[in-house]
Backbone and ligand atoms as CSV (ligand in chain L), in Angstrom:
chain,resi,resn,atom,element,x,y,z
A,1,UNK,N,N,137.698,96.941,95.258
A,1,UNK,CA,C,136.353,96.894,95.838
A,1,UNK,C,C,135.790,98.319,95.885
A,2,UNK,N,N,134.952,98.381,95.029
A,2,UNK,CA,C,134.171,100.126,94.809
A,2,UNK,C,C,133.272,100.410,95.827
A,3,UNK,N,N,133.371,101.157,96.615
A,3,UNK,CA,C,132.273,101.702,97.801
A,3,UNK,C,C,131.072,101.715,97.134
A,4,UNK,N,N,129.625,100.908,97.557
A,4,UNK,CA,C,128.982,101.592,96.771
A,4,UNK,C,C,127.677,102.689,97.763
A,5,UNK,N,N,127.645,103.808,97.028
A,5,UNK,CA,C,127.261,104.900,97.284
A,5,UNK,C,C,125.803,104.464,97.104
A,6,UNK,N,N,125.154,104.616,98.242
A,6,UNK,CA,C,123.452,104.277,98.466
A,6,UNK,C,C,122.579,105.533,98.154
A,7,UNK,N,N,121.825,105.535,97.207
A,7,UNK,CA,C,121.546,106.558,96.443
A,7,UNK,C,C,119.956,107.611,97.459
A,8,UNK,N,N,119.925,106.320,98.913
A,8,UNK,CA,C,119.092,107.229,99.741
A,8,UNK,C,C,119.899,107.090,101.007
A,9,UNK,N,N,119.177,108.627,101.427
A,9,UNK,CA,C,120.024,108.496,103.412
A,9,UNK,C,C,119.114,107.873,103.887
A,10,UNK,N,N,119.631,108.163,105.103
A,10,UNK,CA,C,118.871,107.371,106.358
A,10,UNK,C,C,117.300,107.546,106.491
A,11,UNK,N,N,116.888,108.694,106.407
A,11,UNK,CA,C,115.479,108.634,106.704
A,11,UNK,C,C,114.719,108.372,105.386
A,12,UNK,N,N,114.919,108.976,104.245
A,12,UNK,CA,C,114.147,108.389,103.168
A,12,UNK,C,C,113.977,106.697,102.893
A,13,UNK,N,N,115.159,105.845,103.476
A,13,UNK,CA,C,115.808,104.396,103.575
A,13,UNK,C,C,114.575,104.329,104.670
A,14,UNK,N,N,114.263,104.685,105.807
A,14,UNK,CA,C,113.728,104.132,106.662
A,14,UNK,C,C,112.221,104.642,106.918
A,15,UNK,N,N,111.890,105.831,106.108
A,15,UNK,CA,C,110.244,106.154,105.974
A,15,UNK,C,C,110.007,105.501,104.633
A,16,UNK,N,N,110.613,105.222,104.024
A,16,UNK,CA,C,110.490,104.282,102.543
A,16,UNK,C,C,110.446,102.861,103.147
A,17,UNK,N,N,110.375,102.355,103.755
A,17,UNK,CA,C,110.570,101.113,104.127
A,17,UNK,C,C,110.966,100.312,103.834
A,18,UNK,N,N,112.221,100.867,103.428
A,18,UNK,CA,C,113.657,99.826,102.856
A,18,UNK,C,C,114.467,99.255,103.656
A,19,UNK,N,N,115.337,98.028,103.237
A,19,UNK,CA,C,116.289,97.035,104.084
A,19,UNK,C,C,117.184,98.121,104.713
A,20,UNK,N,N,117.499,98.425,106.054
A,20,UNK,CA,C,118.404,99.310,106.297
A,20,UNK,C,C,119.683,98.649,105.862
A,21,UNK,N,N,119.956,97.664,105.475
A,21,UNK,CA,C,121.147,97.069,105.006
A,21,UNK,C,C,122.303,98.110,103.467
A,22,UNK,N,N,121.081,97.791,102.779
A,22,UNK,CA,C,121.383,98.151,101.851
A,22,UNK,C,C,120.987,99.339,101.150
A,23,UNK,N,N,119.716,99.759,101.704
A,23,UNK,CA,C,118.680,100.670,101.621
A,23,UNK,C,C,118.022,100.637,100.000
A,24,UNK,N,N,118.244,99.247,99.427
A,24,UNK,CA,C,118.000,99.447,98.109
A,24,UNK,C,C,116.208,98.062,98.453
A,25,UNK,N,N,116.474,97.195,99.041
A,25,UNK,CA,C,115.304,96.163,98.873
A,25,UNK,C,C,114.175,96.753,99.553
A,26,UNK,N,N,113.253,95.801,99.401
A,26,UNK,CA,C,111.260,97.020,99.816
A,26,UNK,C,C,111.580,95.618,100.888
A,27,UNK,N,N,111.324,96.149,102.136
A,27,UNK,CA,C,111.128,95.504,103.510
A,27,UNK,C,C,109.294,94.399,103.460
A,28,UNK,N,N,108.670,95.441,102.528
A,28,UNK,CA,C,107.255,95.162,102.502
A,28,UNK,C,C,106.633,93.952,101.121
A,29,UNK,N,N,106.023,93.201,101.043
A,29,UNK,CA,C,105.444,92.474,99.791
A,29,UNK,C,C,104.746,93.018,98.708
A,30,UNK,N,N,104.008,94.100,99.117
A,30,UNK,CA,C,102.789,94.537,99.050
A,30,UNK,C,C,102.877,96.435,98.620
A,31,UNK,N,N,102.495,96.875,98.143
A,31,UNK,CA,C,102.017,98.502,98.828
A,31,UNK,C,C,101.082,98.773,99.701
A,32,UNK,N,N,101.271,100.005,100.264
A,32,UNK,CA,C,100.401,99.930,101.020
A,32,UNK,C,C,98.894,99.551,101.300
A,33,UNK,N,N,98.300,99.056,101.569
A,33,UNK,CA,C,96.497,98.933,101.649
A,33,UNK,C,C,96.328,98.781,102.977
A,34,UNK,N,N,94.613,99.111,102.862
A,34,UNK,CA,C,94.237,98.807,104.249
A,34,UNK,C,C,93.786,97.886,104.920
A,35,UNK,N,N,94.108,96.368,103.837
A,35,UNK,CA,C,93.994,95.258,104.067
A,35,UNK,C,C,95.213,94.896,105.339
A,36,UNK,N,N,94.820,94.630,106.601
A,36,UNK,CA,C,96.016,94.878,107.429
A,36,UNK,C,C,97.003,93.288,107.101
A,37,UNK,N,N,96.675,92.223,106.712
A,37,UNK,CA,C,97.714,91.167,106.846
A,37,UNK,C,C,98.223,91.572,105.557
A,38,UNK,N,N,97.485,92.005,104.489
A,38,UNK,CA,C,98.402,91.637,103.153
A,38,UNK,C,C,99.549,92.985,103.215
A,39,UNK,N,N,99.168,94.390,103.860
A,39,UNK,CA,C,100.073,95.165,104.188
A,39,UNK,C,C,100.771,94.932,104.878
A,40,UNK,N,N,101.206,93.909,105.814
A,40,UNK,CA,C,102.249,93.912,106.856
A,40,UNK,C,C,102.959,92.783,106.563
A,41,UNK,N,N,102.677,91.370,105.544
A,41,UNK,CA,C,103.530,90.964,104.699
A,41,UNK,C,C,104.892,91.170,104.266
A,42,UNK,N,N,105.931,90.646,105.013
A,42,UNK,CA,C,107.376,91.429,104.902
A,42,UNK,C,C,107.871,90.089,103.966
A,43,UNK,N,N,108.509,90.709,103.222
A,43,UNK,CA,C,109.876,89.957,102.570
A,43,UNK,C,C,110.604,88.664,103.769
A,44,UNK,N,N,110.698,88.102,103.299
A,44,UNK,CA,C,111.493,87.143,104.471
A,44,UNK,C,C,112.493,87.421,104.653
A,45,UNK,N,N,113.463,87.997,103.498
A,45,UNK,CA,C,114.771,88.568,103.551
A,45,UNK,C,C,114.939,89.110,102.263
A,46,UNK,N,N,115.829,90.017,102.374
A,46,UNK,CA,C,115.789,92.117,101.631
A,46,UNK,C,C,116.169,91.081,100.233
A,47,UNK,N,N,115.415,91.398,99.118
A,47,UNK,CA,C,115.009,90.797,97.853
A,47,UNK,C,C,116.511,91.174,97.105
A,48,UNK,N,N,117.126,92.689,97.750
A,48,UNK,CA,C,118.459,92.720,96.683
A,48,UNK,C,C,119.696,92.344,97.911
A,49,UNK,N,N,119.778,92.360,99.222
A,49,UNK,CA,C,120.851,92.042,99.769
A,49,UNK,C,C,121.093,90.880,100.678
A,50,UNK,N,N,120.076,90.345,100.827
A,50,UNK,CA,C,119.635,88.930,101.695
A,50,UNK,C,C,119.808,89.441,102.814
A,51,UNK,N,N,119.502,90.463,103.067
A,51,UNK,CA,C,119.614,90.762,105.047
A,51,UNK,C,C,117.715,90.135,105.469
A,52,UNK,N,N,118.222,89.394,106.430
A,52,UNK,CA,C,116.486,88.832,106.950
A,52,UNK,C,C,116.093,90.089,107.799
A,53,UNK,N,N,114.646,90.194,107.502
A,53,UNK,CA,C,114.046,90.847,107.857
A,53,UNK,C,C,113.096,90.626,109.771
A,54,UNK,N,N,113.193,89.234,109.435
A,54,UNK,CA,C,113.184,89.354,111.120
A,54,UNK,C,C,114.231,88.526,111.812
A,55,UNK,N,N,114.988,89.380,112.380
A,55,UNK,CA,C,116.025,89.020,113.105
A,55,UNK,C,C,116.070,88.129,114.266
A,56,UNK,N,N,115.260,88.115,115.243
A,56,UNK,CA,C,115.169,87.084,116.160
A,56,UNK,C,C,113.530,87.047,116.547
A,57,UNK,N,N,113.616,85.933,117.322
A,57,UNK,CA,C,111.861,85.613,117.561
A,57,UNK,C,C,110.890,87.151,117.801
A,58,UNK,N,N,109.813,87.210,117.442
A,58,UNK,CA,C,109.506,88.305,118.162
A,58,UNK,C,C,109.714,89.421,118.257
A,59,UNK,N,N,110.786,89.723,116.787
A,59,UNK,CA,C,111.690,91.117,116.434
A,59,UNK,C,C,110.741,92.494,116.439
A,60,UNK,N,N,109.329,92.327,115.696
A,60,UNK,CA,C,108.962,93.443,115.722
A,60,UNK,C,C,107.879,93.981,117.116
A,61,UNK,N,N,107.798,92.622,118.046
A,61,UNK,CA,C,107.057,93.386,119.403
A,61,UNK,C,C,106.905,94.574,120.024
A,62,UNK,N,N,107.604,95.178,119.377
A,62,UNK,CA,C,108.137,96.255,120.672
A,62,UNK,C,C,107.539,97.697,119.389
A,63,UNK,N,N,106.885,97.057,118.296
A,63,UNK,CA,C,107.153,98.507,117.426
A,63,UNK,C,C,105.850,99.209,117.962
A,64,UNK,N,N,105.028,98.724,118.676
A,64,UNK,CA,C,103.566,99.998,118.990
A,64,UNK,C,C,104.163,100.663,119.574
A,65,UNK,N,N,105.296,100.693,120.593
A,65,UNK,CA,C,105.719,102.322,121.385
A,65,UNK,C,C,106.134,103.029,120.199
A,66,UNK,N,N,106.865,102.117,119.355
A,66,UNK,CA,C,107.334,103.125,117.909
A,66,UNK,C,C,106.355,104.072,117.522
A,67,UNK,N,N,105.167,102.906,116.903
A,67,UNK,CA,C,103.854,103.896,116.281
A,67,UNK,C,C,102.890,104.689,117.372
A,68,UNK,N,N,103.523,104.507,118.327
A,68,UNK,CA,C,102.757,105.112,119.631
A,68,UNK,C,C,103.721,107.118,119.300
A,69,UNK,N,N,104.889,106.209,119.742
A,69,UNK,CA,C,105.945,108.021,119.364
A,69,UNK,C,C,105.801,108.787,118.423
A,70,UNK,N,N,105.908,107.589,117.019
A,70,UNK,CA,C,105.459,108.838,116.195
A,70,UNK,C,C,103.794,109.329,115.921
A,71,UNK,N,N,102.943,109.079,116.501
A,71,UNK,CA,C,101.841,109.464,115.967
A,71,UNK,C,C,101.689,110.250,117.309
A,72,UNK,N,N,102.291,110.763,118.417
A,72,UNK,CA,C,102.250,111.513,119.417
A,72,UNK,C,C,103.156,112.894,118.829
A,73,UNK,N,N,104.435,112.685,118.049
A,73,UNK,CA,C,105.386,113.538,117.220
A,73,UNK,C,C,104.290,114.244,115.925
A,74,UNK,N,N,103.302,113.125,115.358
A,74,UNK,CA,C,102.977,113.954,114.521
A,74,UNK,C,C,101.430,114.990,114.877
A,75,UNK,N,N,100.817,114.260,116.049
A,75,UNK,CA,C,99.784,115.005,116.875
A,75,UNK,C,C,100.185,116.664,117.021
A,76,UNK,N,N,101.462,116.636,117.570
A,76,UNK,CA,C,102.453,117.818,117.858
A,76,UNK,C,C,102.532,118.412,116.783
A,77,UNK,N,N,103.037,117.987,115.831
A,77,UNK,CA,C,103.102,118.680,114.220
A,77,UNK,C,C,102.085,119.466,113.515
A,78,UNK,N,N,100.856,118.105,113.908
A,78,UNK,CA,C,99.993,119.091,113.473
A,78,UNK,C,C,98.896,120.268,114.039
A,79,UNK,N,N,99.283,119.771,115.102
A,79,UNK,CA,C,98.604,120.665,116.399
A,79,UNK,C,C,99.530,122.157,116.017
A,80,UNK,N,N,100.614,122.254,115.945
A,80,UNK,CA,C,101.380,123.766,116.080
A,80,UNK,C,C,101.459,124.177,114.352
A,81,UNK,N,N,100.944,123.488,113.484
A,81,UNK,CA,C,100.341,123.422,111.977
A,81,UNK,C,C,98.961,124.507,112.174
A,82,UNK,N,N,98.241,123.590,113.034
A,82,UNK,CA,C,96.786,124.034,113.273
A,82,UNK,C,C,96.609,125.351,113.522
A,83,UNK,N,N,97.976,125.417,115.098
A,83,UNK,CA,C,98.112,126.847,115.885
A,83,UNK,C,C,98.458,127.733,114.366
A,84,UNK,N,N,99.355,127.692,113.679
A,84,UNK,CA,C,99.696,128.642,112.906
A,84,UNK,C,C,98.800,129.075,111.795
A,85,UNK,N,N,97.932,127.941,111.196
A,85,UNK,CA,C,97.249,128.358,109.941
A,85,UNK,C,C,96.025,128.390,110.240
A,86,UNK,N,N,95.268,127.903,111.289
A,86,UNK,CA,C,94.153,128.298,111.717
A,86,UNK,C,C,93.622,129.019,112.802
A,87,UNK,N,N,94.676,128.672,114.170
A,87,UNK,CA,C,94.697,129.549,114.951
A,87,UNK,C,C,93.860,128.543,116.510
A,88,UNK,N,N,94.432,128.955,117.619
A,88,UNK,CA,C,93.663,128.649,118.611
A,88,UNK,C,C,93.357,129.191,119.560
A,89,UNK,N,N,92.192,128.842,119.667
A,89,UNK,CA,C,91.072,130.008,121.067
A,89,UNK,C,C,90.595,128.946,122.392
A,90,UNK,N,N,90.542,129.529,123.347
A,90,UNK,CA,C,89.811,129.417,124.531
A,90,UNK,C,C,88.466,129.595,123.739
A,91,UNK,N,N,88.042,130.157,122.999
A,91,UNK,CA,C,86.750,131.246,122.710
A,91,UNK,C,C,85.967,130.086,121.927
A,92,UNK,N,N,86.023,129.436,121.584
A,92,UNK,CA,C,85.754,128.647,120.156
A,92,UNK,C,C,86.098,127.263,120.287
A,93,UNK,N,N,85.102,126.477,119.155
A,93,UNK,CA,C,85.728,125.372,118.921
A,93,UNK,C,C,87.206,124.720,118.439
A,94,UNK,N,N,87.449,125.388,118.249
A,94,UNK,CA,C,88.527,125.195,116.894
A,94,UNK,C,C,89.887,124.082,117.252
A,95,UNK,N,N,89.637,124.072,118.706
A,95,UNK,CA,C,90.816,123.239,119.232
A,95,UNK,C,C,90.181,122.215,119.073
A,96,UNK,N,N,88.804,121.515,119.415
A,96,UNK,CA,C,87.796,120.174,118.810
A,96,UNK,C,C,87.805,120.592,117.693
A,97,UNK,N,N,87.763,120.604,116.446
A,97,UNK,CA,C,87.894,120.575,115.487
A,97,UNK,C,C,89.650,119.916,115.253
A,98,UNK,N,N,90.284,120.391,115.417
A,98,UNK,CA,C,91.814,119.802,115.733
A,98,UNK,C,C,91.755,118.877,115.999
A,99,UNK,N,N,91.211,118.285,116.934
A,99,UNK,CA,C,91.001,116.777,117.339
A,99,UNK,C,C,90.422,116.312,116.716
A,100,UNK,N,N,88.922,116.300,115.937
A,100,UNK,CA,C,88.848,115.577,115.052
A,100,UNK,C,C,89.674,115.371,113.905
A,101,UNK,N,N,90.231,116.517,113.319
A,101,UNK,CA,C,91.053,116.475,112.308
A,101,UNK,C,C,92.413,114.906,112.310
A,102,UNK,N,N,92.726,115.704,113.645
A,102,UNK,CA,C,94.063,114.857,114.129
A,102,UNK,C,C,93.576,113.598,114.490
A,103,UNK,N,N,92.498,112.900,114.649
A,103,UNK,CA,C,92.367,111.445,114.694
A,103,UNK,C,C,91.784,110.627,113.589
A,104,UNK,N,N,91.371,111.567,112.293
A,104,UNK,CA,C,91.016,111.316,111.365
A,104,UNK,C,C,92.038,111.294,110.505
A,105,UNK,N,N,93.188,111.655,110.584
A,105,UNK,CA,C,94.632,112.214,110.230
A,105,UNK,C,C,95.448,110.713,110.430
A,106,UNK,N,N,95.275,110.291,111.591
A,106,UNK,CA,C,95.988,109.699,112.016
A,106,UNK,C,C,95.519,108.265,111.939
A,107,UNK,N,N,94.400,107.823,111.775
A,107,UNK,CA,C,93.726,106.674,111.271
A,107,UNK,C,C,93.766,106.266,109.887
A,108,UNK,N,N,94.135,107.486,108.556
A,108,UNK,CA,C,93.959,107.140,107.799
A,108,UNK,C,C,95.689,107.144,107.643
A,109,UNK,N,N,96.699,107.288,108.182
A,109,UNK,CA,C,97.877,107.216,108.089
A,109,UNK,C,C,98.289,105.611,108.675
A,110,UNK,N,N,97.128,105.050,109.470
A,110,UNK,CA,C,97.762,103.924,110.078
A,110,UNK,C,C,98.283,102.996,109.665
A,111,UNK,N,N,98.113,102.586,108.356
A,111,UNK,CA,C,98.910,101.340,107.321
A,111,UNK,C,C,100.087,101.760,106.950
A,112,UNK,N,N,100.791,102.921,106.899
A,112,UNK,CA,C,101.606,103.336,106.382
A,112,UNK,C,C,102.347,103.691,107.361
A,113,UNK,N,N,101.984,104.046,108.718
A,113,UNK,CA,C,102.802,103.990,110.408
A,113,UNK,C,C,103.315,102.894,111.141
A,114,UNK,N,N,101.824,101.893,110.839
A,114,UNK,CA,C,102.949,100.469,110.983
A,114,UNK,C,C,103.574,100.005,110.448
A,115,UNK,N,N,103.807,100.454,109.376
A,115,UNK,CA,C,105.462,99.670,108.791
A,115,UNK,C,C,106.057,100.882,108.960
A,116,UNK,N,N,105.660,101.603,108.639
A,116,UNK,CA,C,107.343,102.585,109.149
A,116,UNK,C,C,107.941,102.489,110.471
A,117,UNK,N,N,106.596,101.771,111.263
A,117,UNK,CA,C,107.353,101.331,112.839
A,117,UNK,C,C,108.335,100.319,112.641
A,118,UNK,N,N,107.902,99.212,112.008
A,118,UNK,CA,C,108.749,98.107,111.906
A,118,UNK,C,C,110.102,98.767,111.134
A,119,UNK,N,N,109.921,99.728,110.134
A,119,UNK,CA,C,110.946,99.702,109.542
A,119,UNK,C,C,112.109,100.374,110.020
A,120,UNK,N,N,111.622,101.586,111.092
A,120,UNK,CA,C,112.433,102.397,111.947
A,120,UNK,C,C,113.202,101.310,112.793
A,121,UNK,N,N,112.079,100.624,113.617
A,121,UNK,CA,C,112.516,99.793,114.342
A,121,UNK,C,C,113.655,98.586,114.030
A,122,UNK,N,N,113.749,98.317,112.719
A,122,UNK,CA,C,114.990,97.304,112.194
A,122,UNK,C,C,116.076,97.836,111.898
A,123,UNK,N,N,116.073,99.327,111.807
A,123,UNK,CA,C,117.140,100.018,111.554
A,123,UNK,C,C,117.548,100.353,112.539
A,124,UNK,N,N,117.418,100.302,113.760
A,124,UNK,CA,C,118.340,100.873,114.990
A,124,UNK,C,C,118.695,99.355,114.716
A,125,UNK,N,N,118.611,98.653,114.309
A,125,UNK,CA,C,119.560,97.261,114.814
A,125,UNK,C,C,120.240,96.144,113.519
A,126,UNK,N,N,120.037,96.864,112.263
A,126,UNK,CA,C,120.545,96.793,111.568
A,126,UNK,C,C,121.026,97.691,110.608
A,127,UNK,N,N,122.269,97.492,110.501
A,127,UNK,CA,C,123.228,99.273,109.913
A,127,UNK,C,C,123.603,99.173,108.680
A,128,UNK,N,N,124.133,100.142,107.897
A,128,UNK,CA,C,123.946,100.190,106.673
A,128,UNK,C,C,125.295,100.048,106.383
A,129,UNK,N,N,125.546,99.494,105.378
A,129,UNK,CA,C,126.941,98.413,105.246
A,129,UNK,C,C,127.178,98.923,103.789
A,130,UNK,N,N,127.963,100.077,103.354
A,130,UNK,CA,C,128.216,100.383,101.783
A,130,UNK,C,C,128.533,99.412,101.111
A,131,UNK,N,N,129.073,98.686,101.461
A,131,UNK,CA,C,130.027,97.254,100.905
A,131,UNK,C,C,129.359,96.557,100.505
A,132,UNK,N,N,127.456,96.343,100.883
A,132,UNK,CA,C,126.538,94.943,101.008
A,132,UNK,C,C,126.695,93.953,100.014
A,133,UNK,N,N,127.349,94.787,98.998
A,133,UNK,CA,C,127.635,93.669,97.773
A,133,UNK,C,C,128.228,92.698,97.619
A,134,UNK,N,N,129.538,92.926,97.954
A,134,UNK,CA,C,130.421,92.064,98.472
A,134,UNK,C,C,130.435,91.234,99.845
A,135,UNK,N,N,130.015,92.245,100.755
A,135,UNK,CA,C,129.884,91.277,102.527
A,135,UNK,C,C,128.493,90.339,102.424
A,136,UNK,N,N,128.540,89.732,103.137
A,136,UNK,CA,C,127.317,88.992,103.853
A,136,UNK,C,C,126.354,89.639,104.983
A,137,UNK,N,N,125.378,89.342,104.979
A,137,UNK,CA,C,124.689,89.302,106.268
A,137,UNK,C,C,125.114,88.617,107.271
A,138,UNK,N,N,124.647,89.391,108.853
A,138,UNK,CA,C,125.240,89.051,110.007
A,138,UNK,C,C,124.258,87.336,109.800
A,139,UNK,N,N,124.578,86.704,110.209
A,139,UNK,CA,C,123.530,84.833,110.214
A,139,UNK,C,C,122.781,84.916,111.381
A,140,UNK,N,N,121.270,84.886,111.235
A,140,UNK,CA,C,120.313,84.924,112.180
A,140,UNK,C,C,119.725,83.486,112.865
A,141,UNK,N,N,120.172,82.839,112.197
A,141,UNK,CA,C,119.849,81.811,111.847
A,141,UNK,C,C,119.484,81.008,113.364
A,142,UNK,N,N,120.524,81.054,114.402
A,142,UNK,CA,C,120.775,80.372,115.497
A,142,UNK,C,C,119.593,81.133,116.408
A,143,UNK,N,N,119.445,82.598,116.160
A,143,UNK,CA,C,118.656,83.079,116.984
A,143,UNK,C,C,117.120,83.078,116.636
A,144,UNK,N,N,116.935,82.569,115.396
A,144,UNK,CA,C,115.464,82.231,114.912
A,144,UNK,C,C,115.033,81.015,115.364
A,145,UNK,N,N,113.863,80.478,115.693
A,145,UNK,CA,C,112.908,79.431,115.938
A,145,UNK,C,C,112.000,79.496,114.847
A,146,UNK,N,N,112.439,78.488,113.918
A,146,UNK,CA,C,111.477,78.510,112.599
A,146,UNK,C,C,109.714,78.262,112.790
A,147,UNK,N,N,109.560,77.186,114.154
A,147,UNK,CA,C,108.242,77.136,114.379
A,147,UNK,C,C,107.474,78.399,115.112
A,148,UNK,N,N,108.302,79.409,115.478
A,148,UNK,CA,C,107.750,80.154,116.355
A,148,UNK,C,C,107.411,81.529,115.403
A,149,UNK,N,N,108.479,81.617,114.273
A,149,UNK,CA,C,108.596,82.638,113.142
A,149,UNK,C,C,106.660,83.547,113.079
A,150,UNK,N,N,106.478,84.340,113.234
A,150,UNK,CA,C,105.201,84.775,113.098
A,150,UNK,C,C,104.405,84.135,113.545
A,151,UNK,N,N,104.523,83.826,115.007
A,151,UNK,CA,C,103.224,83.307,115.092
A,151,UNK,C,C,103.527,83.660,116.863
A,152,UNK,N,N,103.417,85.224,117.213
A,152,UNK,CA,C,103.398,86.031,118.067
A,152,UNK,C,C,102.328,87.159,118.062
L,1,ZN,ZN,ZN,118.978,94.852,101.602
């Protein structure tokens, strides 16, 4: 049985919005757009390792604190971006200007934050298994409600 060596780590696997299983299947249907249902369209389960993509009722509820953290992480980023290459004054606008920047920044990043929420978010709870070839997926099966499946 050959280990097989996953040709991305962890964060490229999980800002790529790949199966954390295997880190090889697209979590997503679609590329990105700003069509919000046809972008958030997930695979039902990871196209190369059969890991399901929503694990129990209601799996991805919890991801706006996700996209809440990181778009507060990247506010920060680019705020001390700002401080360094443009500079900030008491004296001046320049810190409003920052703010517009940074919410214009951050709006046009938003199709591409919510799934990286979901996708961060499936990876703290599903781990990356070198083996996926050979093993199975954990069976979700008991903890899914097929009538309830997306429709939260
Ligand atoms: Zn997979």
């Amino acid at each position: 049985m050959a280990e097989h060596k996953a040709d991305r780590g962890y964060f490229s696997s999980a800002l790529g919005c790949r199966c954390p299983r295997c880190r090889e299947g697209k979590l997503f249907r679609n590329p990105v757009t700003i069509r919000f249902k046809k972008n958030m369209q997930m695979n039902r389960e990871c196209p190369v390792c059969g890991q399901p993509t929503e694990i129990e009722v209601g799996f991805y509820y919890g991801t706006s604190y996700v996209s809440y953290a990181v778009s507060v992480a990247l506010s920060v980023s680019t705020l001390v971006a700002w401080w360094v290459i443009i500079g900030l004054s008491v004296d001046d606008n320049r810190f409003f200007y920052w703010l517009t920047f940074n919410a214009v920044f951050l709006i046009a990043l938003q199709p591409w934050l919510m799934r990286v929420s979901r996708s961060l978010w499936i990876s703290w709870f599903v781990s990356y298994d070198p083996d996926w070839e050979t093993n199975h997926p954990v069976d979700v099966s008991e903890r899914m409600n097929p009538d309830q499946a997306n429709n939260w």
